[in-house]
KOLPA-408276 format. One line per 2 residues: their letters; for each residue x, y, z of C-alpha. Coordinates in nm, 2 decimals. Each point is the difference from the previous one (the first is absolute). Layout:
A) X:Y:Z | ...
***
This chain:
XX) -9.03:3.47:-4.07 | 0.25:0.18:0.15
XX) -0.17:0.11:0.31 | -0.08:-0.37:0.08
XX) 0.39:-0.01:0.02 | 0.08:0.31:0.20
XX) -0.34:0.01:0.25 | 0.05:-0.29:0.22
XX) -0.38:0.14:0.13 | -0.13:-0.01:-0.36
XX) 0.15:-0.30:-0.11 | -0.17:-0.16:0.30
XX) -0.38:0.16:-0.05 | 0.03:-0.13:-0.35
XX) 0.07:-0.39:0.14 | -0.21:0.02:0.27
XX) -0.29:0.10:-0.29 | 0.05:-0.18:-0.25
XX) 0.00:-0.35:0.25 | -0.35:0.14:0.11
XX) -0.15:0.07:-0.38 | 0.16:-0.33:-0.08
XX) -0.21:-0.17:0.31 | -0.30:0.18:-0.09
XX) 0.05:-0.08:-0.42 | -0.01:-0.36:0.13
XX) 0.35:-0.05:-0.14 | 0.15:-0.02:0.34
XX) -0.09:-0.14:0.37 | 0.30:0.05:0.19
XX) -0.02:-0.06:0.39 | 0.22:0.30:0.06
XX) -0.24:0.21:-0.20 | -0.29:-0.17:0.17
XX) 0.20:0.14:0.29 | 0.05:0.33:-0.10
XX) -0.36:0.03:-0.08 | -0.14:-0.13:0.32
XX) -0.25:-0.21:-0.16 | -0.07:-0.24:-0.25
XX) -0.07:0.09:-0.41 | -0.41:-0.06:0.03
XX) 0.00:0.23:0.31 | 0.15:0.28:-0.13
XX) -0.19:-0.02:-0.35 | -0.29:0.00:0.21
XX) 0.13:0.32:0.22 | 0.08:0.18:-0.31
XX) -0.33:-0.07:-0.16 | -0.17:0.12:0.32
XX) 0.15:0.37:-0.13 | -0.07:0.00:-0.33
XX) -0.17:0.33:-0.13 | -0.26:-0.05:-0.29
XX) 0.22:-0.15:-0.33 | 0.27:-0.16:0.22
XX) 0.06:-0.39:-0.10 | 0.28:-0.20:-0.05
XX) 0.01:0.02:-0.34 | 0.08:0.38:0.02
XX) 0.26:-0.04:0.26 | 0.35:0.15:-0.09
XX) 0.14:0.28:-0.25 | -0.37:0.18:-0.13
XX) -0.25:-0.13:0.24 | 0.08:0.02:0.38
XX) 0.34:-0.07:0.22 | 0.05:-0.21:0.28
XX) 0.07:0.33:0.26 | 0.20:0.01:0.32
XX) -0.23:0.20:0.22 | 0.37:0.10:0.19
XX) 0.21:0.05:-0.25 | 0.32:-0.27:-0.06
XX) 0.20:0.36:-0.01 | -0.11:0.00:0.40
XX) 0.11:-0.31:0.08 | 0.44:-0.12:0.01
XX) -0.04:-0.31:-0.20 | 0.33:-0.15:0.09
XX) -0.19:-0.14:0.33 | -0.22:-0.24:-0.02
XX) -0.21:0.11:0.29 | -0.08:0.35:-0.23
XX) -0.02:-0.25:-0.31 | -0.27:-0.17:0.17
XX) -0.15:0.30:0.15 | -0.02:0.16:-0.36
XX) -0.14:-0.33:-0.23 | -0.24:-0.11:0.29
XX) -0.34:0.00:-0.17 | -0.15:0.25:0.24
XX) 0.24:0.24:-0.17 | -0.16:-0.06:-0.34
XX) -0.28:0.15:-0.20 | -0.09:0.00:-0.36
XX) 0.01:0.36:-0.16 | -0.07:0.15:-0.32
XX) 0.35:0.00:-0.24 | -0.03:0.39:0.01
XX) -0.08:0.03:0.34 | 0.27:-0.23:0.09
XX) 0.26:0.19:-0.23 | -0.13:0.32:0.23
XX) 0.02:-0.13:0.33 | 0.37:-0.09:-0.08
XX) 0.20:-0.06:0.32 | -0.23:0.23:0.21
XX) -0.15:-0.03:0.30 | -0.28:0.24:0.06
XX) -0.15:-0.03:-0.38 | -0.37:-0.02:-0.01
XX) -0.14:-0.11:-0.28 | -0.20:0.27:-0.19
***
């Protein structure tokens, strides 16, 4: 909690998140997300589904199944511009990947999965 109020960059990741898990959860259909995401809700389900490894569903996305990954990191990109904001949530930039492998790839950007 405290970071969010200290880490402008942090506090910012989390938002920017949190509007696009909300967009994809159904709960939310925001034009500026639509924005950030470059595409519509169905399209990017439907991009994200074209990657999924053998188990992958939306009914195991989040906490023990797979994360919603930033191929470049959000640590890459300054989030206080919009340009970088859009650059970074774009759906080219996305990828389902394995919780674990997610939670190992942390803000890198020459991981290869193993």
């Amino acid at each position: 909690r405290n970071k969010r109020k200290t880490d402008l960059n942090y506090k910012l990741t989390d938002n920017l998140r949190n509007r696009v898990r909300k967009t994809l959860n159904g709960k939310s259909k925001s034009k500026n997300t639509l924005k950030l995401l470059g595409c519509s809700v169905d399209f990017l389900k439907k991009h994200i589904e074209s990657q999924f490894e053998p188990g992958m569903s939306w009914e195991n996305y989040g906490f023990d199944g797979w994360h919603m990954d930033h191929i470049v990191p959000c640590a890459s990109f300054d989030l206080s511009d919009p340009e970088q904001q859009q650059k970074c949530f774009n759906y080219t930039n996305l990828q389902p990947l394995w919780a674990k492998d997610n939670i190992s790839k942390s803000a890198k950007l020459d991981w290869v999965k193993s």
